[in-house]
C-alpha positions in Angstrom: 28.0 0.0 28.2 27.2 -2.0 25.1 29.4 -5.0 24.8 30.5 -6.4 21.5 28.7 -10.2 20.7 29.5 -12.2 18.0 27.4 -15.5 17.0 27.5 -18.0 14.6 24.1 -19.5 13.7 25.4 -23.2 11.6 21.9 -23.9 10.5 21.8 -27.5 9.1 25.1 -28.4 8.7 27.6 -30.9 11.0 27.2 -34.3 12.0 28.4 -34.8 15.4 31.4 -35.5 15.0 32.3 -32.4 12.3 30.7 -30.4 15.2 32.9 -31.3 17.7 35.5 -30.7 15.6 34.2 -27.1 14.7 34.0 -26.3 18.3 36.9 -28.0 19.5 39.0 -25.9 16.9 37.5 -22.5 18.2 38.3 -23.3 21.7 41.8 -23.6 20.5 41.7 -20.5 18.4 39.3 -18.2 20.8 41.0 -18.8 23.9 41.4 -15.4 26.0 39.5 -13.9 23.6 37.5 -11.1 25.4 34.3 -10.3 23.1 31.5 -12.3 23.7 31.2 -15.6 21.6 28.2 -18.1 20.9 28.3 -20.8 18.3 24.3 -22.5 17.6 25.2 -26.3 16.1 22.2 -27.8 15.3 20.1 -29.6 17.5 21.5 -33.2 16.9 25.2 -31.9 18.2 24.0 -29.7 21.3 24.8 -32.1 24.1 28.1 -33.3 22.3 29.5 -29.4 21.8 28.2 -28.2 25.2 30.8 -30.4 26.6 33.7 -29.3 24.5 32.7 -25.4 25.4 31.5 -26.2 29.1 33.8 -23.7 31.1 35.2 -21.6 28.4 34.2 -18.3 26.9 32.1 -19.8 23.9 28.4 -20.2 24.7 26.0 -22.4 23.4 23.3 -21.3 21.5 20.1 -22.7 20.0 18.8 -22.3 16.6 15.0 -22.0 17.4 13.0 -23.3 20.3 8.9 -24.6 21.0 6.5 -22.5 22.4 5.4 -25.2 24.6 6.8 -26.0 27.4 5.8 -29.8 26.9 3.3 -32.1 25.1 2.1 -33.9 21.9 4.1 -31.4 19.7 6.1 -33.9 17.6 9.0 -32.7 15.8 9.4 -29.2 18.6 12.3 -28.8 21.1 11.5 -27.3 24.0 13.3 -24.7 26.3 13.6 -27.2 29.5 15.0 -29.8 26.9 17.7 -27.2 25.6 18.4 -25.8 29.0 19.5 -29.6 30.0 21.8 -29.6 26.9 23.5 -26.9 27.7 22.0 -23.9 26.1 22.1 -20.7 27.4 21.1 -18.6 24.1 18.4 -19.0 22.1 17.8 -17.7 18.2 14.1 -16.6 17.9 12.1 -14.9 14.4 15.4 -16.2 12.0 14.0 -15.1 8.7 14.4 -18.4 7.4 11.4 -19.3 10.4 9.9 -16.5 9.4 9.7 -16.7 5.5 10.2 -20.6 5.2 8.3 -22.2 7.6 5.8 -19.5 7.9 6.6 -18.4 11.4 4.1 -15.4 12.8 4.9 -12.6 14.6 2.5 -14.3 17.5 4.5 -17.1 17.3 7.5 -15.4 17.3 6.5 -13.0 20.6 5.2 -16.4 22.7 8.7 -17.6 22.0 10.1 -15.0 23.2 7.8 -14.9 26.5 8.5 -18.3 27.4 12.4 -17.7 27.0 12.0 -14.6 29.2 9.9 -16.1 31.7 12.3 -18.9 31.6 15.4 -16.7 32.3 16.9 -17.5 28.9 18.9 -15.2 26.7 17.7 -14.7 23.5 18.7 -13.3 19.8 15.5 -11.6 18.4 16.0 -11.6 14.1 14.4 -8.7 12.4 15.0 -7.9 8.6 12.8 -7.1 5.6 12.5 -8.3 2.3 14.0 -7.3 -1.2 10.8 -6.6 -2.6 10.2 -4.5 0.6 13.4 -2.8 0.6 12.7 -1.4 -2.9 9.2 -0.6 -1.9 11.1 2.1 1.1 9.3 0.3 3.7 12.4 -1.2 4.9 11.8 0.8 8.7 8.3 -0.3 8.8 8.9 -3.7 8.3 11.4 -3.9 11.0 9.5 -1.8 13.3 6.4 -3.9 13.3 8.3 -7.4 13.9 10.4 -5.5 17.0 6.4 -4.0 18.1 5.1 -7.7 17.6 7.8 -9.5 18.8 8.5 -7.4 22.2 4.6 -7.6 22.8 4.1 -7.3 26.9 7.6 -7.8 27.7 9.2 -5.4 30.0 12.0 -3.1 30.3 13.4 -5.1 33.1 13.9 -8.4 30.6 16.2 -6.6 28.7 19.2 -8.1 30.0 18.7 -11.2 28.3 17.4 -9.5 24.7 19.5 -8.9 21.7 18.1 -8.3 18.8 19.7 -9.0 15.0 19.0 -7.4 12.0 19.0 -9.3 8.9 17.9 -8.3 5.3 16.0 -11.4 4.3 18.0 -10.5 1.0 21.4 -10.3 2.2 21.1 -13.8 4.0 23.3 -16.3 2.1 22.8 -14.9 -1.6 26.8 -13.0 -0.9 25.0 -9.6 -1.1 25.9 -7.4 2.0 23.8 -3.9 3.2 26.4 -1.3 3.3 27.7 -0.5 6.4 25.9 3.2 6.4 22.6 1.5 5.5 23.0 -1.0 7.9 23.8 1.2 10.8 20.6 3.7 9.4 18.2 0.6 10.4 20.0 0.0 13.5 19.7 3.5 14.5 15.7 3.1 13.9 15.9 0.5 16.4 17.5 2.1 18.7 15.1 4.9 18.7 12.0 2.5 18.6 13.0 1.2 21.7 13.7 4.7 23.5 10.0 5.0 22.3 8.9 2.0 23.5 10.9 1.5 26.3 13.3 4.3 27.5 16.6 5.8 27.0 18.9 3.3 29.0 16.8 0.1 27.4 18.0 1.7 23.9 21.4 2.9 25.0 22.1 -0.5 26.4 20.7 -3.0 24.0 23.0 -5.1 21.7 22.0 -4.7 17.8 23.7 -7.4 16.1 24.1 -7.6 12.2 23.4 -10.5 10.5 23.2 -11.0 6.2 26.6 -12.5 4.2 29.0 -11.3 7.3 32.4 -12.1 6.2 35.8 -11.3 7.5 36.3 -8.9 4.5 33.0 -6.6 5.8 33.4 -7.7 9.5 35.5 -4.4 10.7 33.7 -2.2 8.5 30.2 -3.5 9.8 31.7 -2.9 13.6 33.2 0.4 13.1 29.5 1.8 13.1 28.4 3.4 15.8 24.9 1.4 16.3 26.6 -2.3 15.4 27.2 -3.8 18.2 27.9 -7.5 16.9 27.3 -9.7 13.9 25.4 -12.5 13.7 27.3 -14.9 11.1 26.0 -17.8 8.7 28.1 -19.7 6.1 31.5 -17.7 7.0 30.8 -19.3 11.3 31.3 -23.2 9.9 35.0 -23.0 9.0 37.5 -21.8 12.2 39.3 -20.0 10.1 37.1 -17.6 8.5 35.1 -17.1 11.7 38.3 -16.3 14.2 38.9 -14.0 12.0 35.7 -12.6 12.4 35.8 -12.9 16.3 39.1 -10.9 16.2 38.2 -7.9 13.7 40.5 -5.2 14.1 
C-alpha cells in the first residue's frame, strides 16, 4: 500500500539560523502528523536541523549528493559525510542538476547506485521540458531518464526509490500541469516500471509531484489516483504555506 510523502526541497535559501527556525516551527506545527514528511535545507544547515528533527516524524533530506565515495573532488558532498549529518533521504536528477549544471543521465544512475548500495533512500526527479512538451514527447523524455537513471538496479532496491516528476517548466515560473495531465505522466510511470520491473514494483512505488505545488493545487494534485506525494519548492520555506500543504484535505 502506497503511502502518502510529502517533501520540501529549500534549495539555496536559509542561513543557519533561519533554518532552525524553519524546522523548529514545523516540528511545532507537524507534530502527530501521520503522512510522511522530509524537509532538504541546504547543506550548510544539515547538522544544525538534524538535531531539531532527530526523533520526530520529519526526516532529513539532502539536496544532491557525489558519486564518489571520497577523494580530491573539491566542492562534492559525499553520501558517508551526509549519512553522519543526519541524512536519511537523498534528492538525485533535480532538473535544476540536470539542466543547470549539466548533470547526465550517467551521472545521475551512479548516484543513484551508490545511494542504493549504501542503503540510502532516494527521490529520483524526472520531468521534461517546455519545448519538449509542445514537441508531444513529454512520455519519451521521462521514460528515457527513468530507463537511464534505474540502469542495473534491482526490483529488490525499491524500497528505498521514489521517484518525482517535475515539468522543468512548471518549476518556480507559478505555472502548474493540470492535475489530469499530471496524473497521465504518472500513469506512464507506473506502467514503465510494470515493464521494467513487475506489477508489485509499480503498484507499490511512490510517484511524487513536484512543479509550483501550492496549497491552492495541493488537494487537487493528491486526489489523483497515481499522485502519491508532492515534492514542494518555494511554497516548503514558509511554515505556514507548507503545513498546509502537509495537511491537504
Amino acid at each position: 500500500m502506497r503511502s502518502v510523502f510529502i517533501a520540501g526541497n529549500w534549495k539555496m535559501h536559509k542561513t543557519i539560523e533561519e533554518a532552525v527556525e524553519l524546522a523548529s516551527a514545523l516540528v511545532r506545527d507537524l507534530a502527530g502528523e501521520r503522512r510522511k514528511i522530509m524537509i532538504a535545507p541546504p547543506y550548510t544547515a544539515l547538522a544544525a536541523v538534524y538535531h531539531v528533527v532527530k526523533g520526530t516524524n520529519i526526516l532529513l533530506g539532502a539536496q544532491n549528493m557525489s558519486s564518489e565515495a571520497k577523494g580530491a573532488h573539491t566542492g562534492e558532498v559525499s553520501l558517508e559525510m551526509l549519512k553522519d549529518a543526519g541524512v536519511s533521504v537523498v534528492i538525485l536528477g533535480h532538473s535544476e542538476r540536470r539542466h543547470v549544471y549539466g548533470e547526465s543521465d550517467e551521472l545521475i544512475n551512479r548516484k543513484v547506485r551508490r545511494a542504493i548500495e549504501n542503503d540510502m533512500d532516494l527521490i529520483l526527479c524526472v520531468g521534461e521540458t517546455l519545448t519538449e512538451r509542445e514537441q508531444g514527447i513529454t512520455t519519451r523524455v521521462v521514460e528515457s531518464q527513468i530507463r537511464a537513471g534505474l540502469e542495473s538496479i534491482g526490483a529488490e532496491s525499491f524500497e528505498h526509490i521514489t521517484i518525482a516528476y517535475e515539468p522543468v517548466w512548471a518549476i518556480g515560473t507559478g505555472k502548474t500541469a493540470t492535475a489530469d495531465d499530471a496524473d497521465e505522466v504518472h500513469r506512464s510511470i507506473r506502467n514503465l516500471l510494470a515493464e521494467l520491473y513487475n506489477d508489485e514494483v509499480a503498484a507499490e512505488t511512490v510517484i511524487q509531484y513536484g512543479g509550483s505545488v501550492k496549497p491552492a493545487n495541493a488537494a487537487e494534485l493528491m486526489a489523483m489516483t497515481n499522485i502519491d506525494g508532492l515534492l514542494v519548492g518555494g511554497a516548503s520555506l514558509e511554515a505556514a504555506s507548507f503545513v498546509k500543504i502537509v495537511k491537504y484535505q
